[in-house]
N, C-alpha and C positions, 0 to 999 in steps of 0.2 A: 608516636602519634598515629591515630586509628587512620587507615587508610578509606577512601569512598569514593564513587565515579562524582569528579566535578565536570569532568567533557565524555561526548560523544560520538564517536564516528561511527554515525548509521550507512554501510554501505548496502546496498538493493544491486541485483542480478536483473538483467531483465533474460525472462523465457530460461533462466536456471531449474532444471529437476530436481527435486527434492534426493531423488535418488542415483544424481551424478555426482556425486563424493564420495570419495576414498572413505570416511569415517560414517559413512553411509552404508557400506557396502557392496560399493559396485567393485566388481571383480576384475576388471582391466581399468580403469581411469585412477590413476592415484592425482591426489589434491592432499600433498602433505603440507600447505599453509592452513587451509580450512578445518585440516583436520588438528594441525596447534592450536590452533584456535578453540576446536571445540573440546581437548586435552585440558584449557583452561577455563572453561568458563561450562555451561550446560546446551547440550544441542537436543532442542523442543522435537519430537518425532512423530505432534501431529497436530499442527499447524497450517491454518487454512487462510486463504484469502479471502474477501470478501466479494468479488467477484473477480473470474479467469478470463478477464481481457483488461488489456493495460491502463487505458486510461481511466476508468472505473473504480479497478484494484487501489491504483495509485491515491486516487481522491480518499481513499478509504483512509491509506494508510496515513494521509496528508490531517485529515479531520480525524479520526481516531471515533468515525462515524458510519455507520450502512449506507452501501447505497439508496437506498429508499429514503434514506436523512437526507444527503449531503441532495441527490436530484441527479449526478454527474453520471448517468448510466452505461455510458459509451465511449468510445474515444472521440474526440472533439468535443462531447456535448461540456459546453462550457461551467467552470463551478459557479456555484452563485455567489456575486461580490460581497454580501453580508456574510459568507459561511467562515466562520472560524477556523481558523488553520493550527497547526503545529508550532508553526511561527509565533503565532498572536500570543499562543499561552505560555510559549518557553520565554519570551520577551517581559512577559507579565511577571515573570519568577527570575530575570535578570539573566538572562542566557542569551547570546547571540545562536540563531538559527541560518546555517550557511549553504547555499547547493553548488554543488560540481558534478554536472551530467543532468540526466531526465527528469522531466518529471509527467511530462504527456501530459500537462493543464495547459487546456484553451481559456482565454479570459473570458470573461461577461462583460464585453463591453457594452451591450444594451445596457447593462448595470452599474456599470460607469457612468455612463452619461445620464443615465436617470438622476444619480447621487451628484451627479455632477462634477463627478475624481477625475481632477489631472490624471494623467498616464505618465507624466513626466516627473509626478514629485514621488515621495517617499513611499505615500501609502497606495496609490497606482502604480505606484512601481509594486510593491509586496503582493497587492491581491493580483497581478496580472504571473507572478513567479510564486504563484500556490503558496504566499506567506512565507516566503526564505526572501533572501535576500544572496541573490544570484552571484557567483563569482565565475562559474562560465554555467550558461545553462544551454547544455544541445541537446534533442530530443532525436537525432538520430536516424532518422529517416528521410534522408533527402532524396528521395524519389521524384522522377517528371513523367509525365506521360502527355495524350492529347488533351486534357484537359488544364494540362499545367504543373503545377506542384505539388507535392503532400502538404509540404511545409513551407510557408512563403516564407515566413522568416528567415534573415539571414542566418548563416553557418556559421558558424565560430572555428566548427572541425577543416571547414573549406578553406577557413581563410588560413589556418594554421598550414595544411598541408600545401596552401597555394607560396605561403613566405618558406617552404620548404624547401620548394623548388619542383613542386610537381605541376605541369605546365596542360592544368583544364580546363575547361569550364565548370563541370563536377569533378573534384576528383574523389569525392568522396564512394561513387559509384565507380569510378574509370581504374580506380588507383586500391582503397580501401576494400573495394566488395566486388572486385570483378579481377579474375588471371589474364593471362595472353597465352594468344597462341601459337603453336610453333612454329607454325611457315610464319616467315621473317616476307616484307617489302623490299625493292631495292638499297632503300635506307634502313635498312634494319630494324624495323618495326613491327610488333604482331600485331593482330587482330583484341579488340577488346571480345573475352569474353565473361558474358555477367555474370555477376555470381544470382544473380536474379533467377540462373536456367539450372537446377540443381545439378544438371550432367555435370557441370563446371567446379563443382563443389573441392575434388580432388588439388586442382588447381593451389599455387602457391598466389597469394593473394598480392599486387602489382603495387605492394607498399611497404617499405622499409620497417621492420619488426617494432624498432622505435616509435615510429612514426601513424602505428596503427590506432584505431581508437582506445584500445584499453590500457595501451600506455602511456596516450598523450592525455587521459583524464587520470593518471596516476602519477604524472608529473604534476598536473596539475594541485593534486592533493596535495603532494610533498611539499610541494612551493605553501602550499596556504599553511603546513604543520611547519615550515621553516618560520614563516613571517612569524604567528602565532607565538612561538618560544622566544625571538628576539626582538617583538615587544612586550615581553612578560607580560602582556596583558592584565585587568584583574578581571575581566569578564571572561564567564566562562561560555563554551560554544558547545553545540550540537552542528557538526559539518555531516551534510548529508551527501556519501559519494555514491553518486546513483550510474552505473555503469549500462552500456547499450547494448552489453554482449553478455553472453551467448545468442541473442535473438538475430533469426535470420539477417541477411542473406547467411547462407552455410557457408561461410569460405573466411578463412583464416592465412595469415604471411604465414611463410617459413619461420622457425622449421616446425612450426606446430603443424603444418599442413600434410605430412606423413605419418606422425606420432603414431596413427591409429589406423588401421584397415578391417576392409569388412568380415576379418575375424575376430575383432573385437567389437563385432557389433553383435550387443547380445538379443536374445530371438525375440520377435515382437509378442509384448503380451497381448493375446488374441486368440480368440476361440469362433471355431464354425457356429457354434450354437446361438452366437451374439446376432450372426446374420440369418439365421431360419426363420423367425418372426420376429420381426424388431419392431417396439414401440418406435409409434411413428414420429416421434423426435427425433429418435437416434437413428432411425433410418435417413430422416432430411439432413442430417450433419455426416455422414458417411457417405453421401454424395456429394458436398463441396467437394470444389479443384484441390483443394489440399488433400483433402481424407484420400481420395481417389486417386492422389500421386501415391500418397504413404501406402498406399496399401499392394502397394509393387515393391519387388525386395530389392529391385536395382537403381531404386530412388533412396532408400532408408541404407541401402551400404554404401552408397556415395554421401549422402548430408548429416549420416549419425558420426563416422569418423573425424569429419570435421570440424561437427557440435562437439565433439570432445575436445580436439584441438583447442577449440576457443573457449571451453573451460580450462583445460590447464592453463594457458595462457591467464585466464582469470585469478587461476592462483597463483602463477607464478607473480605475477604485477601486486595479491593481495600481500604475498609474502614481504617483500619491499613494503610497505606501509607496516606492516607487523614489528618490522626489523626498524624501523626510524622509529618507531613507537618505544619499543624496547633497548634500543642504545642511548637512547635521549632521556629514559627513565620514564618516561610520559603512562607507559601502563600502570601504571601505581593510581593514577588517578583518570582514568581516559575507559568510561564503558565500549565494547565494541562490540555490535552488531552486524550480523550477516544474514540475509536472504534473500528476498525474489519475489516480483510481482505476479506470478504465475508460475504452471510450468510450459511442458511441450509435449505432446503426443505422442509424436515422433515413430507412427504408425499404430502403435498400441491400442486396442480396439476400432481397428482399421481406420482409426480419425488421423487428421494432422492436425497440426496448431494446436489450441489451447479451447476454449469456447464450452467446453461441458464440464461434470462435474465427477468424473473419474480420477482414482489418487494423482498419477501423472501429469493433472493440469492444475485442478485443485488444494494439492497438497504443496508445498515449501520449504524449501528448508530453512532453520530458523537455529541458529546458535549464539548465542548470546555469553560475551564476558563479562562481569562485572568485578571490578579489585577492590572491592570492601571486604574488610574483614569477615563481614557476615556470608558472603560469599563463598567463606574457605570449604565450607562442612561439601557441596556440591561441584568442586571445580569434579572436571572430568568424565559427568555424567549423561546420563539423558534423563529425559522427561513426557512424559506420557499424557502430560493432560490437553485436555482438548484446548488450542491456544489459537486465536483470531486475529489477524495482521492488526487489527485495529486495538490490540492490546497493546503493541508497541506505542502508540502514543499515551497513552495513560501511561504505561509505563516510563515514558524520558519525563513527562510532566511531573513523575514521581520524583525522580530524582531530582530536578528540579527546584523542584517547592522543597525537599529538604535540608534542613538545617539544625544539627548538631545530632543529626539520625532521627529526629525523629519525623514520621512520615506525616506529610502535608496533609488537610483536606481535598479532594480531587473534583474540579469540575465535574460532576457526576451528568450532572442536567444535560450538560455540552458532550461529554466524552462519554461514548457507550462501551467502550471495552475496558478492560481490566489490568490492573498492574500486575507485571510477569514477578516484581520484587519478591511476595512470598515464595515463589517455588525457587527464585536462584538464592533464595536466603533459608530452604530448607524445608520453609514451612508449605504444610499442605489446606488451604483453604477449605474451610467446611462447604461454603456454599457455591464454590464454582459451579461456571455453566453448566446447563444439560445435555446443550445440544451446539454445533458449532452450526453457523448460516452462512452461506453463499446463493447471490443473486446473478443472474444474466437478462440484460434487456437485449434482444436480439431481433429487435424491430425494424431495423436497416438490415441484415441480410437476408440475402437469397434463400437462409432457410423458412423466413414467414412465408414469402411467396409459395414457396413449397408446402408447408401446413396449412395454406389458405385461411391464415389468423391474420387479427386485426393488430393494430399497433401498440391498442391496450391490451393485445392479449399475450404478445407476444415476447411475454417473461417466465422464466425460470426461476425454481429455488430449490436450493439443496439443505434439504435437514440433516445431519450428524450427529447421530447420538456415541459414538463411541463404536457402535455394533451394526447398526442398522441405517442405511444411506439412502433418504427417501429425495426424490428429485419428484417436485412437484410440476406443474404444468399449467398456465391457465389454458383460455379456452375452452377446455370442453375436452381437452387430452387426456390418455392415462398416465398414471404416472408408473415412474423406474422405480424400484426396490434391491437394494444388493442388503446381502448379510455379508457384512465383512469379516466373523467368527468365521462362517462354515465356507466362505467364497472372496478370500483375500484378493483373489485377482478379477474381482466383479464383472462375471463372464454370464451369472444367471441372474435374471431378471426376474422377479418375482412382482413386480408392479401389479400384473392383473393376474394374480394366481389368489382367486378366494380362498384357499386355505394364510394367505400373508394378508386377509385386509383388514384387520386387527389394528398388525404392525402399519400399516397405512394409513388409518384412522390415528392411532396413536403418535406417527411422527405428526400428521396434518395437523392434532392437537397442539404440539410444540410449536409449531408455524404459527396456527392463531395468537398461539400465546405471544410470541414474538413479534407479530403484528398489530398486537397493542399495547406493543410498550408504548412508554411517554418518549417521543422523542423531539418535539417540535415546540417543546419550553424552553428555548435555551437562551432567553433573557434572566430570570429570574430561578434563584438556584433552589436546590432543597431548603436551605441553613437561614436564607428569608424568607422563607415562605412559611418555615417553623416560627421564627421571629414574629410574622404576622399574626400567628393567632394568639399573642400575647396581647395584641390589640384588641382583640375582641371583646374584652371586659370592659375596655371604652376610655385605656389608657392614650389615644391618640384624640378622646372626643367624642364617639359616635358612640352614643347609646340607644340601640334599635331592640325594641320590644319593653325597654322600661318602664314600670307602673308608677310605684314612687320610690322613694329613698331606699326604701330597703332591696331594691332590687342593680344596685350602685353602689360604687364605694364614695367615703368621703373626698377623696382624694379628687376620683373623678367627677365629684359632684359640685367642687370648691370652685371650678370654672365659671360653673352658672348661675353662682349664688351674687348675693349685692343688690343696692337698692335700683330702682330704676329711674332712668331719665325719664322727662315728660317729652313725649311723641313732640316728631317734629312738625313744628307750625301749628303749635298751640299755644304760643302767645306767652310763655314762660320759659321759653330759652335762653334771652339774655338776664333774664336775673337768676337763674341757674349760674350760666354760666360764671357771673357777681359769686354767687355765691360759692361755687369751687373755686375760685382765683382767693377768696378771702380763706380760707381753709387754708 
């Protein structure tokens, strides 16, 4: 029997680099689950998000739509309650759509209430959970400060670690993301230190290895692939395990918290030449509090050993799902995806965080299994084509919709990205993209106030052709230029150098084009719209512009033929009427 993915486990990193894998290679961090993984199936090598900050990215990956479609630019800006989800369309092709972990969607409850949706029934329930249908959803930043919460929403993780037996009010900060300190109290007690103050980073993290986030959301999985098998279900599921790490705080339990010192912290990608005249974008984002921490070496050797830590941790936790996958036989028919909604800076061009459009933050890692037969010719390789988070949805919707191999029609109107099927199936598409997009609205931070831009202006866009990496600007800004041929580690700018503005004219071209795509049809598809001009001949009725017969068919013409009644209230209607009754 031909084997084919009928399930899906989409797991997501959050703030994973593209180039912290063992089959990456990075030179001290091994991740030998990640890298079985990508032994079996194909790992994509240059793969972009649609934008590099989280909850934006995510919406992307959610609609399998641009930011500038979906509207959701930011973190918290809410998705809008009509926008189609991943959910909506895998539901439509008979697939349960499942989440365990993040997904950073704020709801539209202005949108609710206009439509008038419970928040209590089915479908308030789905558009308030990004169109999954939740089985634990924590979004992982339970931070307070003076104004209050990040996230008012209750914890799931808190309450877990509270029946644990860890006795806090957060223990998700006290216990999970922050060490102690070594002078002891009378009673034997340290000092909470946060993992929030990078010094702290070194630190073993004040919570049972078990008990941390990326293995109580890996329990979590297991239990949903235990139930799953023993009720043989016959539906098939896409379970999305969206994990909250590697993303700050830096600090990791034992024993992952030693694994790594700041000799294996390899040297920051960075060049003097980046700071001598810097386009004044990248100059406002190299003075945020992050950049300006990262760009100290005794900040980046205390929280990079530890961002490793809590990647291997992340493999080790993927490898246990690998291994239930594989002893239950389940890989024979269970696609598996792996990546990340961004990366991390992690001082490389003197930034921190994520927020611009250099490979490091930009780029993801992206390896994908598929156990169809067609699959076999590719297991083990990579892939070079330029591949857009939002192909992942096109992509499961692929699978999906098909049945007995052969591939579906794809929402094309709704879903703007592309199914990955051809290249893990061998084949190379004539007409892929040209260029890859990524957007930043960066209108809430500190850095518009610093460029003295308005809120409409205060967007970003990165064109990717393969070679040439144009970061546009509005405003009135210049724009960034890297050749990634002659300058891999995009250290020269060439934005305002007249001899490059050719190549700036010509990516801007790509933008335009990009910028009028159709994207805002997504009631009515291609396949009726074709349909409709089959009407136009006046097979529904409507004959606009016709003279006489000849310019009509019979057919359509047979509607309007027959004798006529006499107008009414002309005094022969009831013996009309006589007269059809005797007929």
């Amino acid at each position: 029997m031909a084997r084919r993915a009928r399930n899906i486990l989409f797991v997501m990193y959050d703030q994973l680099r593209f180039d912290y894998l063992g089959c990456a290679g990075h030179p001290h961090l091994k991740t030998p689950n990640f890298d079985r993984l990508a032994a079996r199936g194909v790992r994509f090598t240059n793969a972009y998000v649609q934008s590099p900050i989280c909850g934006a990215s995510r919406m992307s990956f959610y609609t399998g739509r641009y930011v500038g479609s979906h509207g959701a630019a930011w973190n918290n800006y809410p998705l809008k309650a009509g926008e189609v989800t991943l959910g909506d369309h895998l539901r439509a092709r008979g697939m349960d759509a499942v989440l365990i972990g993040k997904t950073h969607m704020k709801v539209d409850d202005a949108g609710l209430d206009r439509l008038g949706i419970s928040r209590g029934g089915i479908i308030g329930t789905r558009i308030a959970e990004c169109g999954f249908d939740a089985r634990v959803r924590d979004d992982g930043l339970w931070a307070e400060g003076p104004d209050g919460p990040y996230d008012a929403k209750p914890s799931p993780y808190n309450a877990f670690l509270k029946a644990r037996g860890y006795d806090s009010r957060n223990p998700w900060h006290d216990h999970a993301n922050s060490g102690l300190s070594q002078e002891r109290d009378a009673d034997g007690r340290g000092d909470i230190e946060s993992g929030w103050l990078m010094r702290n980073a070194g630190l073993a993290a004040n919570v049972r290895e078990e008990d941390a986030e990326t293995p109580w959301l890996t329990d979590e999985t297991l239990a949903f692939l235990s139930e799953r098998r023993e009720e043989r279900r016959a539906v098939p599921w896409l379970c999305h395990v969206s994990y909250i790490k590697p993303h700050w705080p830096y600090i990791v339990p034992a024993p992952y918290h030693d694994m790594y010192g700041p000799e294996d912290v390899l040297p920051a990608l960075r060049d003097e030449r980046e700071r001598a005249d810097p386009n004044p974008v990248f100059e406002a984002f190299m003075q945020s509090r992050a950049s300006r921490s990262f760009a100290r070496d005794e900040v980046r050797e205390a929280a990079i050993p530890a961002y490793m830590g809590l990647v291997r941790q992340c493999d080790d936790q993927f490898g246990r799902l690998l291994d239930t996958l594989e002893e239950s036989g389940a890989l024979d028919d269970t696609m598996i995806v792996v990546t990340s909604d961004h990366g991390d800076y992690l001082g490389d061009h003197w930034l921190g965080e994520k927020d611009l459009f250099h490979e490091p933050s930009v780029k993801v890692p992206l390896i994908i299994y598929d156990p169809s037969d067609e699959a076999d010719a590719t297991r083990g390789s990579t892939c070079d084509a330029l591949v857009e988070a939002i192909d992942l949805a096109a992509t499961f919707v692929d699978v999906a919709g098909r049945r007995d191999g052969e591939a579906p029609d794809l929402p094309g109107h709704i879903l703007e990205g592309r199914s990955l099927l051809p290249w893990l199936h061998g084949e190379r598409p004539a007409d892929w993209r040209r260029a890859a997009i990524s957007e930043y609205d960066y209108s809430c931070t500190p850095m518009a106030d610093r460029l003295g831009v308005s809120v409409k202006d205060a967007r970003l866009f990165m064109v990717f052709d393969g070679r040439y990496k144009l970061i546009h600007a509005e405003g009135g800004l210049p724009p960034m230029l890297f050749d990634l041929a002659s300058d891999p580690s995009e250290f020269n700018d060439l934005g305002r150098d007249p001899a490059h503005a050719g190549e700036v004219a010509r990516l801007r071209g790509l933008l335009a084009d990009w910028g009028l795509r159709l994207s805002q049809r997504t009631t009515v598809s291609d396949t009726q719209i074709l349909a409709r001009r089959g009407g136009a001949g006046g097979r529904t009725g409507v004959l606009i512009g016709v003279h006489d017969e000849a310019d009509a068919s019979e057919e359509a013409l047979a509607f309007y033929r027959g004798k006529a009644k006499p107008m009414a209230g002309s005094g022969s209607g009831a013996e009309q009427d006589e007269a059809d009754q005797a007929e």
